[in-house]
C-alpha positions in Angstrom: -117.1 -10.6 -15.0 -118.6 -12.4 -17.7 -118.0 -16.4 -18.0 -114.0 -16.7 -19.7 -112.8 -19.9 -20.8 -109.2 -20.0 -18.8 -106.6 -19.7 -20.8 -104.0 -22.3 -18.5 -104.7 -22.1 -14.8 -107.6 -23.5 -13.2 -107.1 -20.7 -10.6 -109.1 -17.7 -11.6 -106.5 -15.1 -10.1 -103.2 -16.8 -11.6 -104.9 -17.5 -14.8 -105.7 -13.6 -14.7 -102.2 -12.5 -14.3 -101.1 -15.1 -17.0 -103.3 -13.2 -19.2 -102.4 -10.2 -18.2 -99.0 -11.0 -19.0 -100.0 -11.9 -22.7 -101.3 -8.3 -22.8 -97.8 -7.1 -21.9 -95.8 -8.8 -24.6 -97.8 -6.3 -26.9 -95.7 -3.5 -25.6 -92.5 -5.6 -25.5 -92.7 -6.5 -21.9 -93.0 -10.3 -21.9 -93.0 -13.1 -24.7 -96.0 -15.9 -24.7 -93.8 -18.5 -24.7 -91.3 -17.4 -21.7 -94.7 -17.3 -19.7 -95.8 -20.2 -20.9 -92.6 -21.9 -19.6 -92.8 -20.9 -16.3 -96.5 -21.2 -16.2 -95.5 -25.1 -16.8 -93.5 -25.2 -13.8 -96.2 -23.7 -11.4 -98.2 -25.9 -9.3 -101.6 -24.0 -8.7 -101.6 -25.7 -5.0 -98.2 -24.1 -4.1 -97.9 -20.5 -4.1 -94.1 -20.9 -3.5 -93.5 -23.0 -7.1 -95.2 -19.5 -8.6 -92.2 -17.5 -6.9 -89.3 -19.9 -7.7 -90.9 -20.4 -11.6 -91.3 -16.7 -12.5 -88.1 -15.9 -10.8 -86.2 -18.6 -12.8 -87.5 -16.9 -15.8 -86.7 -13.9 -14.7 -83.4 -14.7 -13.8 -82.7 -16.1 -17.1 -84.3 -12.9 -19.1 -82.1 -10.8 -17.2 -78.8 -13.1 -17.9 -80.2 -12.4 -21.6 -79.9 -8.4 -21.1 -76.4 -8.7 -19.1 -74.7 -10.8 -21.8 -76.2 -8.5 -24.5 -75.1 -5.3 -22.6 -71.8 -6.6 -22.3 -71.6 -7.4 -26.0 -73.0 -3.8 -27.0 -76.3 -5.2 -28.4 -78.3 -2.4 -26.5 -81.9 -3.3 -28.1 -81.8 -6.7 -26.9 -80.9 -5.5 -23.7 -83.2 -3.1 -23.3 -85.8 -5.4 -24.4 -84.8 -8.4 -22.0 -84.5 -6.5 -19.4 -88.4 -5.4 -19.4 -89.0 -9.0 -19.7 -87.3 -9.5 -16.6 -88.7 -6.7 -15.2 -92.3 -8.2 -15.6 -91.2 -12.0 -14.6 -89.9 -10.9 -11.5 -93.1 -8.5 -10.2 -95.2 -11.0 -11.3 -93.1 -13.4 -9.0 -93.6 -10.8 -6.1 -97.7 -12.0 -6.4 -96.6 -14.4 -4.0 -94.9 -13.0 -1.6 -97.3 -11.2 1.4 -96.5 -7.7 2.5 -94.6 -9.1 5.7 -92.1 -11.4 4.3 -88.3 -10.6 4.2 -88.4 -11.5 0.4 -90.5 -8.8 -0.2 -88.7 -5.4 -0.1 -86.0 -7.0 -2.0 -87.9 -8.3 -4.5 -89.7 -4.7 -5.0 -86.3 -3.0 -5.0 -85.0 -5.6 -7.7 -87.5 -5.5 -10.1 -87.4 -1.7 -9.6 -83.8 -2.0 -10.9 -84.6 -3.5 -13.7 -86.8 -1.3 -15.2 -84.7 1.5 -14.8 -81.8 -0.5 -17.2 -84.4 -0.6 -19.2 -85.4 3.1 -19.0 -81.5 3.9 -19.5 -81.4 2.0 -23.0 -84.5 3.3 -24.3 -84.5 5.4 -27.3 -87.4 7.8 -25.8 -86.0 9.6 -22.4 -86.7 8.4 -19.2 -85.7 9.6 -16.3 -85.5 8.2 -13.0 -86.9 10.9 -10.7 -87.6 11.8 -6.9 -90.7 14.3 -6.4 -90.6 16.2 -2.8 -93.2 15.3 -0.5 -93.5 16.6 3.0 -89.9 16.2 3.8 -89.5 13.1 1.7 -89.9 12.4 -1.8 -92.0 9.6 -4.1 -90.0 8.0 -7.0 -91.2 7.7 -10.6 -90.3 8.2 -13.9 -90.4 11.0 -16.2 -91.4 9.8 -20.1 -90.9 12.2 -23.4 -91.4 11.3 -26.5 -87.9 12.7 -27.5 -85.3 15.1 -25.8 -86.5 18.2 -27.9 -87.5 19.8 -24.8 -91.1 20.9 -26.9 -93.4 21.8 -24.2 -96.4 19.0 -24.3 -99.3 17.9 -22.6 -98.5 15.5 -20.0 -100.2 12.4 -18.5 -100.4 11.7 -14.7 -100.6 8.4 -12.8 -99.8 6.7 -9.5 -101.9 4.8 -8.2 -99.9 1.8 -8.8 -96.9 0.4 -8.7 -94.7 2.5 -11.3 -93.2 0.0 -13.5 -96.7 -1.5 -13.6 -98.1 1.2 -14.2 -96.4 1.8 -17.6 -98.0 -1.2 -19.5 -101.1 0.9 -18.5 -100.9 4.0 -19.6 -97.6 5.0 -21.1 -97.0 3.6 -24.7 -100.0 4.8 -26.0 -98.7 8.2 -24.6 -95.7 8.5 -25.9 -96.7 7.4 -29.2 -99.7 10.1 -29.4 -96.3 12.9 -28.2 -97.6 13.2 -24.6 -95.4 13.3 -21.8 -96.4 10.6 -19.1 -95.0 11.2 -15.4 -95.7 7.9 -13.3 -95.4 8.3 -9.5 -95.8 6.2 -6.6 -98.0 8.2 -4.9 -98.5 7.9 -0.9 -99.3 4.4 0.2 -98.3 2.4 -3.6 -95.4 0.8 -4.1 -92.5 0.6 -1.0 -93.7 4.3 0.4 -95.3 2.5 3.4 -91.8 0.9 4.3 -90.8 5.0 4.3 -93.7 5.9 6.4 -95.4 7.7 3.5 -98.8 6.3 3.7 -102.0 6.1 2.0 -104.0 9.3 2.5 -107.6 9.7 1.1 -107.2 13.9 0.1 -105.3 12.6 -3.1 -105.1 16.4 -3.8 -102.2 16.6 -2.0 -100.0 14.1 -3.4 -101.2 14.5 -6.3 -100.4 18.3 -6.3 -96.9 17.7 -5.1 -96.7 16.5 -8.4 -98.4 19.0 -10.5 -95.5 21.7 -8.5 -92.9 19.3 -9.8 -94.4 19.6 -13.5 -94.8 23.2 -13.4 -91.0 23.6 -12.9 -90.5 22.0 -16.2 -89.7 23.9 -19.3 -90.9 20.7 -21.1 -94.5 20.6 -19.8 -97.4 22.5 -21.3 -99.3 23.4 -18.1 -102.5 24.1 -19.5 -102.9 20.2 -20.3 -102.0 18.3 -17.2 -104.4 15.1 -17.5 -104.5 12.6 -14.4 -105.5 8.8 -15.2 -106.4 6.2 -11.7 -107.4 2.8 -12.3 -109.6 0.8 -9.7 -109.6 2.3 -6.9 -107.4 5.1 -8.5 -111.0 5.8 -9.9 -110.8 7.6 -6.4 -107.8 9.2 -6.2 -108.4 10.7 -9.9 -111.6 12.2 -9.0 -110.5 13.6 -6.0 -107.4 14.6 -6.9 -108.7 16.2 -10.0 -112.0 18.3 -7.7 -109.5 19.8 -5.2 -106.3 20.4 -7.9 -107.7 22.9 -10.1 -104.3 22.4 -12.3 -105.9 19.4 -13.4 -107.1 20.0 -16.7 -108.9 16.3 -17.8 -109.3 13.3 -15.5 -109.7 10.1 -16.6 -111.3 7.6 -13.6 -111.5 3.7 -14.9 -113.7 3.7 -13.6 -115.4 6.1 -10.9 -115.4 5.0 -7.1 -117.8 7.2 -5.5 -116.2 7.0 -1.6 -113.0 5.7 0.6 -115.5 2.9 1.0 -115.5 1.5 -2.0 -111.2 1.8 -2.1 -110.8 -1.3 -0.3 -114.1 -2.7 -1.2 -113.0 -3.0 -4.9 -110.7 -5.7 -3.5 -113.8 -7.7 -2.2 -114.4 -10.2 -4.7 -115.8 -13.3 -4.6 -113.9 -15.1 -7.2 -110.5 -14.1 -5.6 -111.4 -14.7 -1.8 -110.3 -17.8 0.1 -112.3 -20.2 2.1 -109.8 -20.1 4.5 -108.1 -16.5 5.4 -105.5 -18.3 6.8 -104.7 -20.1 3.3 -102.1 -18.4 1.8 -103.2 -17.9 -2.0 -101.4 -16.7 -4.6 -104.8 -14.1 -4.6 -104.6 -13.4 -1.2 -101.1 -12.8 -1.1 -101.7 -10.2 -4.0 -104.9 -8.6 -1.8 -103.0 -7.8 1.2 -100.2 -6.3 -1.1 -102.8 -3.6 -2.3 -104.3 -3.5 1.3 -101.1 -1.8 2.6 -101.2 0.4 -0.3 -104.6 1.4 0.2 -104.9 1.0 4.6 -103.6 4.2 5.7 -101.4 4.6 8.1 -101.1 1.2 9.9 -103.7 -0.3 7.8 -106.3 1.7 10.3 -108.2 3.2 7.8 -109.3 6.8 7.9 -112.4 8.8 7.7 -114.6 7.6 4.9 -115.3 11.1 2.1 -117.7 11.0 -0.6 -116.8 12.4 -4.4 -118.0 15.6 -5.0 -118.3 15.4 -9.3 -120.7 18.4 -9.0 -117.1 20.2 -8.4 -115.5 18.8 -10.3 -114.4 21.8 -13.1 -112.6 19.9 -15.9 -113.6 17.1 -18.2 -114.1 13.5 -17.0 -114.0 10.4 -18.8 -115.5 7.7 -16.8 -114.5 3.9 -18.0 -116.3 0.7 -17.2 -116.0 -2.8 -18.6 -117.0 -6.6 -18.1 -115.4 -6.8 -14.9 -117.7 -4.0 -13.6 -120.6 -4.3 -11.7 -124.3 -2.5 -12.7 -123.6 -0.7 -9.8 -120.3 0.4 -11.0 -121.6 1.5 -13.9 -124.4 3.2 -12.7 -122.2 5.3 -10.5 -120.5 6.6 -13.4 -123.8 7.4 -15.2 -124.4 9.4 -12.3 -121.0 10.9 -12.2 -120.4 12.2 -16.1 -124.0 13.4 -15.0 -124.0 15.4 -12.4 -120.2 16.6 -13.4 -120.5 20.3 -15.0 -118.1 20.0 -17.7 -120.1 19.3 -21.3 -117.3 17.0 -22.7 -117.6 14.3 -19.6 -118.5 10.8 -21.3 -118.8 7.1 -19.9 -117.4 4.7 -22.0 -118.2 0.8 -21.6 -115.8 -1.3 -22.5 -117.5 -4.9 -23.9 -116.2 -8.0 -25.9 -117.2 -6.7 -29.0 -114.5 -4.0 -28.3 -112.1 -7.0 -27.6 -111.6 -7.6 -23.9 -113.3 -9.4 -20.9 -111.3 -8.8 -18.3 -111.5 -6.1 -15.5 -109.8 -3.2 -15.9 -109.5 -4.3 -19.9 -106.3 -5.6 -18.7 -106.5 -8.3 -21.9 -106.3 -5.2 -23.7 -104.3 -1.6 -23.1 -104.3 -1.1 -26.9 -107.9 -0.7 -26.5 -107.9 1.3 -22.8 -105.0 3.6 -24.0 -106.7 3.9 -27.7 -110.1 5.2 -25.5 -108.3 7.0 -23.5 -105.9 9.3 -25.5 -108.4 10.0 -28.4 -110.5 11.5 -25.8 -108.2 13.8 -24.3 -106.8 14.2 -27.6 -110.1 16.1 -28.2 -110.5 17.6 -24.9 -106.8 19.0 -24.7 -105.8 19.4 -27.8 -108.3 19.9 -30.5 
């Protein structure tokens, strides 16, 4: 990652989620100055002041959407209550996999967005895709209740109201449909005993059968997006579920290995495992995600792009090692399809953060002109 003056903590991970949070307000989801207050009331050598400070805020975002509800002022409502939403996950940072606070918190934040999702002026619904007996919750986004048939954007490989601030405005401004899923392993799923499984194909296509059921989903253009180590599970996914019709990996992980090793880095690891860190905390979060069943791990498999039939976009940025970047050289390379492309994101283009997470304008922008070209032109 290339040197970043910090923009208010001296701690590398919490000043990153700070910025992130910036990046959030551009799609409504926080305001600079709510963070800013409870960034004042953190102290960077007590991870429990970042729980109690973003909660506070969240708390009083939320009393915000409740008093406006009740008063019939449904745009401020809606709009508090995605502030809320983001205060109180980026409160959960701090709380490790284990503690009783967790679930709760998970579940409340969860409940949030979806007050959100029931004053929002584009439809989103609150769904429950079957899964081996059992079923992964997500949202279904449309542009508008018309019930056009439209191409349609896949993700899950993180938490689902996250996930929108990745991938969804952009969307659903460009008239794509965007179905976000916690898929097996993300979100609470391991607390249901639906666990991280390294055939994404599977999970994935459990989703792709739930799509195909709609009258509102043009099935030729099913696109799939994964993010760090979804770079994995989009790949994958995308070789093995021949429904897919682009993938989009930001950027390409060649191997399970590298699933949990993108977790591995040196500016986020403690001294002292036994420390618990605001970054650590967050780590072991995305550990369960990613473990398997029991955190044992699982057979490592290599990505097979020589199979993979439809286009990829690859996507790297400053946060990205050369290696990183050289395996998605290799991938758009050795990948069939004549529309693959890498794209490296750098601060000329405006971010330099991993993950452009400074930026989704940019990332989505990328993103949806190129399947804009490969779906629909």
């Amino acid at each position: 990652m290339p040197n970043r003056k910090k923009l208010y903590f001296d701690d590398v991970f919490a000043d990153g989620v700070l910025l992130h949070t910036f990046n959030r307000a551009t799609f409504g989801g926080a305001a600079i100055g709510e963070c800013l207050i409870a960034a004042s009331k953190v102290d960077e050598k007590d991870t429990e002041s970042w729980w109690r400070a973003w909660s506070e805020q969240g708390r009083q975002a939320e009393s915000v959407a409740e008093t406006a509800r009740a008063r019939d002022h449904r745009v401020t409502a809606k709009n508090a209550y995605l502030r809320a939403m983001t205060y109180h996950y980026n409160a959960h940072y701090a709380l490790r996999p284990t503690d009783p606070r967790y679930v709760p918190a998970v579940e409340h934040f969860r409940s949030l967005f979806r007050k959100f999702a029931a004053l929002s002026p584009r439809p989103i619904e609150a769904i429950e895709i079957p899964y081996e007996g059992k079923t992964l919750p997500g949202y279904f986004l449309r542009p508008d209740a018309s019930g056009t048939p439209r191409p349609t954007l896949v993700g899950g490989d993180v938490i689902a109201e996250e996930l929108y601030f990745w991938v969804a405005p952009g969307g659903l401004e460009r008239d794509y449909n965007i179905l976000l899923v916690d898929l097996p392993g993300i979100g609470l799923n391991p607390h249901h005993g639906i666990h991280f499984r390294p055939d994404t194909e599977v999970g994935v296509g459990a989703c792709v059968d739930w799509l195909y059921e709609r009258g509102d989903v043009d099935a030729s253009r099913i696109a799939f997006y994964g993010g760090g180590p979804g770079g994995w599970v989009a790949v994958r996914a995308a070789t093995y579920e021949e429904r897919i019709a682009a993938c989009v990996a930001d950027p390409f992980v060649p191997d399970t290995d590298g699933v949990m090793g993108f977790f591995s880095r040196p500016e986020y690891d403690s001294k002292d495992v036994s420390q618990h860190t605001l970054a650590f905390s967050a780590v072991e979060q995305v550990a369960v995600f990613y473990g398997g069943e029991d955190r044992k791990g699982y057979p490592k498999l290599t990505a097979e792009p020589e199979k993979l039939r439809c286009p990829l976009l690859c996507m790297s940025d400053p946060g990205d090692s050369d290696a990183v970047r050289a395996e998605c050289d290799r991938a758009v390379a050795t990948a069939p399809h004549p529309a693959n492309v890498h794209r490296v994101l750098t601060p000329e283009d405006g971010t330099t953060f991993l993950r452009a997470a400074d930026n989704f304008i940019l990332k989505q922008g990328v993103m949806y002109d190129w399947l804009d070209e490969v779906l629909i032109a």
